[in-house]
C-alpha positions as semicolon CSV with decimal commas, in nm:
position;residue;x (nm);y (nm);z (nm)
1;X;-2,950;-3,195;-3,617
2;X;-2,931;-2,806;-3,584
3;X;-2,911;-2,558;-3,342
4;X;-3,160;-2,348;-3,242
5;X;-3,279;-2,062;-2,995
6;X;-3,370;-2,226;-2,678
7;X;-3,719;-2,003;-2,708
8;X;-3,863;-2,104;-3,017
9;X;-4,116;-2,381;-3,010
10;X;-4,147;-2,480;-3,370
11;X;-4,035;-2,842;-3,259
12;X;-4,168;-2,888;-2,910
13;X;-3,945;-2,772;-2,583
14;X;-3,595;-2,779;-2,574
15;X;-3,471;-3,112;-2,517
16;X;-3,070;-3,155;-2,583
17;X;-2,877;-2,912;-2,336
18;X;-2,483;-2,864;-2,361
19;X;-2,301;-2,694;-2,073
20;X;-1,982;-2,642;-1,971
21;X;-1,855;-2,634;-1,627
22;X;-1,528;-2,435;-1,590
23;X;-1,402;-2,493;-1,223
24;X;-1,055;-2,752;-1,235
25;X;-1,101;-3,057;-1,053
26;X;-1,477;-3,117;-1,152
27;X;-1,496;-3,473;-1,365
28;X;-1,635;-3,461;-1,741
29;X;-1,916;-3,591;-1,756
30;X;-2,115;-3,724;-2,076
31;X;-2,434;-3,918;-2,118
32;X;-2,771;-3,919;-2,310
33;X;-3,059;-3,987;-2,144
34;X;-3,456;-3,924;-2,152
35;X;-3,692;-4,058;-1,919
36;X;-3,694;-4,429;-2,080
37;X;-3,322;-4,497;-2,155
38;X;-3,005;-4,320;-2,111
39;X;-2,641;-4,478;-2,301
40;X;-2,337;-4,388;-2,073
41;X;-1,946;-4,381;-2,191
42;X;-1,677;-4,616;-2,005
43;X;-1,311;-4,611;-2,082
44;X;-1,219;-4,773;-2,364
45;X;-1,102;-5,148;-2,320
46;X;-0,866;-5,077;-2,574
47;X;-0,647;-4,754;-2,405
48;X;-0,597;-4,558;-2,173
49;X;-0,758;-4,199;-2,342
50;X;-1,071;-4,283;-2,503
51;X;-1,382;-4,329;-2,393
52;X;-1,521;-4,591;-2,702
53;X;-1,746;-4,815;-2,500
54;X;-2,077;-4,780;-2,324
55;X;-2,347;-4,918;-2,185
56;X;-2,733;-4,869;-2,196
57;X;-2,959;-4,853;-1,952
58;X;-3,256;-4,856;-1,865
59;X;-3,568;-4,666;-1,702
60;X;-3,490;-4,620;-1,370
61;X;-3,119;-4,545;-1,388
62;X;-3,273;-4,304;-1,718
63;X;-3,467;-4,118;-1,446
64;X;-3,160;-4,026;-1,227
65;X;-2,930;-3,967;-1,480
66;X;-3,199;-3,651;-1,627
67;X;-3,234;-3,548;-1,282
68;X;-2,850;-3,551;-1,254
69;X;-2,825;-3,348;-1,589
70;X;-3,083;-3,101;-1,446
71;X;-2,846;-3,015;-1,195
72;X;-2,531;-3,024;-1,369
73;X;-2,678;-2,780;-1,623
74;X;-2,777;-2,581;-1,331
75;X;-2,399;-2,458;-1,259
76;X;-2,304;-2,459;-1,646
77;X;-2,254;-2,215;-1,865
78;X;-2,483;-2,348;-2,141
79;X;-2,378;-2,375;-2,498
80;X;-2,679;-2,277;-2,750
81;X;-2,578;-2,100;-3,030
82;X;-2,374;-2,285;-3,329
83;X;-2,114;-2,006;-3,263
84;X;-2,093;-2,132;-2,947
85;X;-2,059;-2,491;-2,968
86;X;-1,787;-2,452;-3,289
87;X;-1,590;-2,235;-3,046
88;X;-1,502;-2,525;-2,803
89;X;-1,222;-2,646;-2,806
90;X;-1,211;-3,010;-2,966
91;X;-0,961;-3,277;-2,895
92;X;-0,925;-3,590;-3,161
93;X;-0,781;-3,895;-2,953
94;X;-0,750;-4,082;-3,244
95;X;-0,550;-3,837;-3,503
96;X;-0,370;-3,793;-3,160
97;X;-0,262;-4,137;-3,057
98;X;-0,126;-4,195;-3,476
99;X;0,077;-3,907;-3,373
100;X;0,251;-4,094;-3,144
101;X;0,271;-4,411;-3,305
């Protein structure tokens, strides 16, 4: 996969969008979803900071989960450059939790 400027149309119209909302007290939210499927995360069965399980659904609950990204990316600050999206800040749960083992 690579990055590129959300004008160019050598590949069709943009379809992956990454935003970030920065107001506290707003949930994360992460899914993938086009208008026949969408896979969501749950917490992990296995811990209480990971998010390792999912499920997948299907095309209606596809439908309102891209017109539920359409309006989250509304208020976000989108994320479209590779600067950009190496700049965030990344957290590894697992390194993390064999820390504190």
């Amino acid at each position: 996969m690579e990055l590129r400027d959300p004008a160019a149309r050598r590949n069709g119209v943009k379809t992956l969008h990454i935003g970030v909302v920065d107001q506290p007290g707003v949930p994360e939210r992460f899914f993938v979803a086009s208008e026949t499927a969408a896979v969501t995360p749950l917490p992990s069965f296995h811990g209480g900071e990971s998010f390792d399980c999912g499920v997948l659904l299907g095309r209606e609950a596809a439908v309102g989960l891209v017109h539920h990204g359409r309006e989250a990316c509304a208020s976000a600050r989108p994320e479209e450059t590779i600067e950009a999206v190496r700049a965030l800040p990344m957290r590894h749960t697992r390194q993390q939790n064999e820390e504190k083992a």
